[in-house]
Wavefront OBJ file of the C-alpha trace (Angstrom):
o trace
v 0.457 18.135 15.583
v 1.962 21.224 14.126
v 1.173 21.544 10.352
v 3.735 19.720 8.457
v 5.720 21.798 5.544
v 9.193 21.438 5.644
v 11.524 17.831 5.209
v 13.638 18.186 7.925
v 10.600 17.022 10.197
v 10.560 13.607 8.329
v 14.052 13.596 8.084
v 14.909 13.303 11.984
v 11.613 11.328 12.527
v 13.499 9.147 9.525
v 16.757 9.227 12.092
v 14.695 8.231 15.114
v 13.128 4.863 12.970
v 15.880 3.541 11.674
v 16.819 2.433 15.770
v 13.926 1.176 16.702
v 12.193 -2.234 16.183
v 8.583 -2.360 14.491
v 6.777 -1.943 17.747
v 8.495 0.661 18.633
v 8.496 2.635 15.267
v 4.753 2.375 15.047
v 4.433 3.577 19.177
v 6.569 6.601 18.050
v 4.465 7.512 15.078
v 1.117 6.705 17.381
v 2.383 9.039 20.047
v 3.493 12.308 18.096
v -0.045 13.341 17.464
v -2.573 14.306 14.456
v -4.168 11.651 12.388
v -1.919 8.621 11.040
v -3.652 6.375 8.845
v -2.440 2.654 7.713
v -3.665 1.862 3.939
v -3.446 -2.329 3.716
v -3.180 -4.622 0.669
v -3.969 -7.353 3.151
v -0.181 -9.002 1.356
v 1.927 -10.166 3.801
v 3.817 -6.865 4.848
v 0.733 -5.033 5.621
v -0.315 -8.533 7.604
v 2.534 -7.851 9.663
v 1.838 -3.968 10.392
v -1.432 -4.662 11.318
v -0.598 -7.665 13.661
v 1.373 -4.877 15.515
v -0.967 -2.177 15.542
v -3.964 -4.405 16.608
v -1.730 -6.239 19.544
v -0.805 -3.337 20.767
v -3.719 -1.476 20.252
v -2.210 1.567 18.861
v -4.138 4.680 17.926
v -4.243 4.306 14.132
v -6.447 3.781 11.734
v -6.250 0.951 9.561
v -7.771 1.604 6.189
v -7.687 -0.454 2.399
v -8.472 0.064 -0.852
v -11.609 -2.501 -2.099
v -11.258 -1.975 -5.455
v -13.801 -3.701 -6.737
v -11.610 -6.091 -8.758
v -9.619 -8.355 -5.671
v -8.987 -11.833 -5.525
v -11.703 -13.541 -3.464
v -9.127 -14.611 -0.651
v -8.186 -11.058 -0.247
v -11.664 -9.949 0.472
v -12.012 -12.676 2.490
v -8.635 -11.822 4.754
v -10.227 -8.459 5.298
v -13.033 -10.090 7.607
v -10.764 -12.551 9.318
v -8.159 -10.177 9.812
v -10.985 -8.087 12.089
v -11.965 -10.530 13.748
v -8.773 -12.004 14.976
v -7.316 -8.599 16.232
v -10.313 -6.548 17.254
v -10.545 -3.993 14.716
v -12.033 -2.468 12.072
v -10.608 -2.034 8.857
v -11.859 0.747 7.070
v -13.169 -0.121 3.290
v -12.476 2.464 0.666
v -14.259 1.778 -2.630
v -14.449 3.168 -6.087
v -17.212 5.520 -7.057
v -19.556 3.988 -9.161
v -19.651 7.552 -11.846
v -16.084 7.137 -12.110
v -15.482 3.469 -12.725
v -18.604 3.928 -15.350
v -16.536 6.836 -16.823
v -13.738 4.802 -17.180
v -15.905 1.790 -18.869
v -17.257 4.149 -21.590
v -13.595 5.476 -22.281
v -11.661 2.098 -22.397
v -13.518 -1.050 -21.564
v -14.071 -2.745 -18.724
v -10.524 -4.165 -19.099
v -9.018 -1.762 -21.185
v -5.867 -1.321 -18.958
v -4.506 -4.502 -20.927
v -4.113 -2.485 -23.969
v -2.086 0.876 -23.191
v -0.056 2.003 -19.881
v -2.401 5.182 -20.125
v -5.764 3.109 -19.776
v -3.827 1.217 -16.997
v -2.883 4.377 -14.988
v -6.497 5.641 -15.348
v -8.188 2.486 -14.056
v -5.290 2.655 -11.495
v -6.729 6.009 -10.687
v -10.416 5.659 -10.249
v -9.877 2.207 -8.091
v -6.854 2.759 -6.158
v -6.005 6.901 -6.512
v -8.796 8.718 -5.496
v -10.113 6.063 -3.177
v -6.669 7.351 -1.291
v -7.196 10.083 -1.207
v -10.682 10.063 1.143
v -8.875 7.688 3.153
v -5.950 10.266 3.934
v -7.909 12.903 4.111
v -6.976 15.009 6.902
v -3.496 12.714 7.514
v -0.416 13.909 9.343
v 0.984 10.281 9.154
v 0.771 7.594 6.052
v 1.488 4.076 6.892
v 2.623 1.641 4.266
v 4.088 -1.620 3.985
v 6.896 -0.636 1.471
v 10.274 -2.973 2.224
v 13.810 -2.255 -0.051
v 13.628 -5.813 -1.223
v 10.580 -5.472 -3.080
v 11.510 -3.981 -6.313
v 14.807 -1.827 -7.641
v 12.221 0.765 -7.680
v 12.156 0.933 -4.005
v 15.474 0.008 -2.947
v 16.358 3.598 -0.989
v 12.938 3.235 0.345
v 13.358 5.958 3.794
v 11.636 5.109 7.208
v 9.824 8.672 6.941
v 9.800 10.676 3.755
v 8.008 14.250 3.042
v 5.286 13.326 1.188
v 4.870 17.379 -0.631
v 2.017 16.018 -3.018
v -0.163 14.751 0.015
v 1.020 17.390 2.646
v 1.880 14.422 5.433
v 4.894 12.166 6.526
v 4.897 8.874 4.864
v 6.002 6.560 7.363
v 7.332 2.752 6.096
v 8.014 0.914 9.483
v 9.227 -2.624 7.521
v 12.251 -0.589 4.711
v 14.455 -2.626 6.041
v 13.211 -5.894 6.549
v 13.821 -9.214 4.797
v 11.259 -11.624 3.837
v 12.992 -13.576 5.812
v 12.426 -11.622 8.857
v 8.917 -11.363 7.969
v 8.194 -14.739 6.790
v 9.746 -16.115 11.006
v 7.493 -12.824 12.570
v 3.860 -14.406 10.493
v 5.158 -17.876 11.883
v 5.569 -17.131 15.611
v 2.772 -14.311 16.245
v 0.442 -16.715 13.605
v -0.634 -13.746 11.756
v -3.530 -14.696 9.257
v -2.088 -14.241 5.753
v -3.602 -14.833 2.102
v -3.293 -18.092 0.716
v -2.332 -16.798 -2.753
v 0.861 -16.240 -1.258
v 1.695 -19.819 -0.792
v 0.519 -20.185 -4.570
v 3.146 -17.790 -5.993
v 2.067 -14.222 -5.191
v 4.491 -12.129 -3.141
v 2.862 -9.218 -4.771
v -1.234 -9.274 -4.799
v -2.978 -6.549 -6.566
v -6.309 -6.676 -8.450
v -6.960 -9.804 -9.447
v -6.334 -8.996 -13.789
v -3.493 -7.838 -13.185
v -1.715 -9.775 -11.177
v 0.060 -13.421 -11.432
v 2.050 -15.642 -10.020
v 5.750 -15.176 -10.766
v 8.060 -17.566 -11.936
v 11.484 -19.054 -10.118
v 14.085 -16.302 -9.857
v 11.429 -13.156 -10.615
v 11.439 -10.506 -8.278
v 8.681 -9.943 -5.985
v 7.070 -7.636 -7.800
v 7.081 -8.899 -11.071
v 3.963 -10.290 -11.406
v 2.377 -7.253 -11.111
v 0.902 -5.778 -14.410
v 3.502 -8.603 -16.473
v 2.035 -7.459 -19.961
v 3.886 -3.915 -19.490
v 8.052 -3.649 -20.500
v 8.493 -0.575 -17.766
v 10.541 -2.743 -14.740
v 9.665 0.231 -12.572
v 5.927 -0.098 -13.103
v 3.594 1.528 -10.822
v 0.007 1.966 -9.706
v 0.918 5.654 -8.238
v -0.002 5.049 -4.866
v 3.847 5.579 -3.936
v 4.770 7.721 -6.923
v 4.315 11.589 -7.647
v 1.752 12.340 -10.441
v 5.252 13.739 -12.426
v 6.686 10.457 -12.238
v 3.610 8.694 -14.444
v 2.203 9.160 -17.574
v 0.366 12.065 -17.761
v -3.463 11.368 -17.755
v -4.864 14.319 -18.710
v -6.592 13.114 -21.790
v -8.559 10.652 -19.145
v -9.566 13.166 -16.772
v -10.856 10.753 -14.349
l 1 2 3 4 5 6 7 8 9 10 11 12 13 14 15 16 17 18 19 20 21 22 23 24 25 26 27 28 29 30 31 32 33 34 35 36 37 38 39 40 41 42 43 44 45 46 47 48 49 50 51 52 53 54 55 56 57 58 59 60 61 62 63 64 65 66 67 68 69 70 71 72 73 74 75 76 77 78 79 80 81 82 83 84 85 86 87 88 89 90 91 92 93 94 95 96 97 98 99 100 101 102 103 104 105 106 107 108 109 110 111 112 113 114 115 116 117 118 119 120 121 122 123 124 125 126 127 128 129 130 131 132 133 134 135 136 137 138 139 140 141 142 143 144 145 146 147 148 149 150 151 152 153 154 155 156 157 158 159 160 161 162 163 164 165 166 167 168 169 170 171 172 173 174 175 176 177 178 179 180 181 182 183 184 185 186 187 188 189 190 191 192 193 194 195 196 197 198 199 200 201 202 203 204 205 206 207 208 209 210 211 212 213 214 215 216 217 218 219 220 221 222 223 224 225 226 227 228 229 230 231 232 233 234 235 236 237 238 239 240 241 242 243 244 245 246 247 248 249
């Protein structure tokens, strides 16, 4: 695929998307050529995406981010997810300098005590681990939906993505749990258990909890912090979060 550099390409892929069901916007993305990658959480969105891809068996690589610090039944889902569609799921971890770095600086869990030790944990486990896995990208796959958050409510099906030099594609922007909840039912996708306990939103395990009745979905993710638009920076730009120079992880 031609090198991408300007947004009108995202914005007509955006246009072609929107009338298409999941299948079909994945088989687009598969087909245009270059590299397209598919970062999982393992929640129940990515589930979903990777159900698709692995049914299908679509040219694109399924990737996620092991931390170092998941729940137990997340690692586990990676495994079972494998094994139930045929694929491998590429594992992404930390390096060990920089998480040792970051231990020195703040603590193991220092991200409890300021939104700048957050960020920079946030950037050692889940940041820079992204970045090896889109190396070489012309296509980002997420699992982003409108519903999960006022923060991504205008959530596009393809956006220009300058910081990463790719086209972020998010197949599910307009879906409803709903819809999602009746697709894991009939195509019995394997899903975590932690979503049956509470957890629309699973993260690293310390910093993540259940929510409570009427919460949005998101809202058990990093609770201790006032910001209702609060991020990891996977789907941010770097001006959009604190800066973390002082950190320089």
């Amino acid at each position: 695929m031609t090198a991408i550099t300007e947004n009108g390409t995202a914005k007509a892929l955006n246009d072609q998307l929107a009338g298409l069901d999941l299948a079909g916007r994945l088989a687009l993305v598969a087909s245009l050529g270059g590299r397209a990658v598919f970062t999982s959480s393992l929640g129940i969105e990515d589930q979903v995406i990777t159900a698709e891809i692995g049914t299908h068996r679509l040219p694109i690589e399924v990737a996620t981010l092991e931390t170092g610090r998941l729940f137990r039944e997340t690692v586990d889902l990676i495994g079972e997810t494998e094994d139930r569609y045929g694929i491998e799921i590429v594992r992404f971890h930390p390096k060990k300098d920089d998480i040792d770095e970051y231990v020195a600086k703040y603590g193991m869990n220092g991200f409890y005590e300021s939104v700048e030790a957050r960020h920079a944990c946030c950037g050692v486990r889940k940041l820079k681990p992204l970045a090896r896995a889109l190396e070489g990208a012309s296509f980002w796959i997420t699992g982003l939906r409108r519903g999960q958050s006022g923060n991504r409510a205008e959530t596009p099906f393809a956006e220009y993505d300058a910081e990463r030099n790719l086209i972020k594609i998010n197949p599910l922007a307009d879906w409803s749990t709903e819809t999602m909840n009746a697709f894991v039912a009939d195509n019995a996708v394997p899903v975590n258990p932690l979503h049956k306990r509470g957890y629309p939103s699973i993260g690293c395990e310390p910093c993540t909890r259940a929510i409570k009745p009427g919460e949005p979905e998101r809202a058990g993710r990093w609770w201790w912090e006032n910001d209702e638009k609060r991020e990891c920076g996977l789907h941010v730009p770097d001006a959009a979060l604190p800066s973390l120079e002082s950190s320089a992880l």
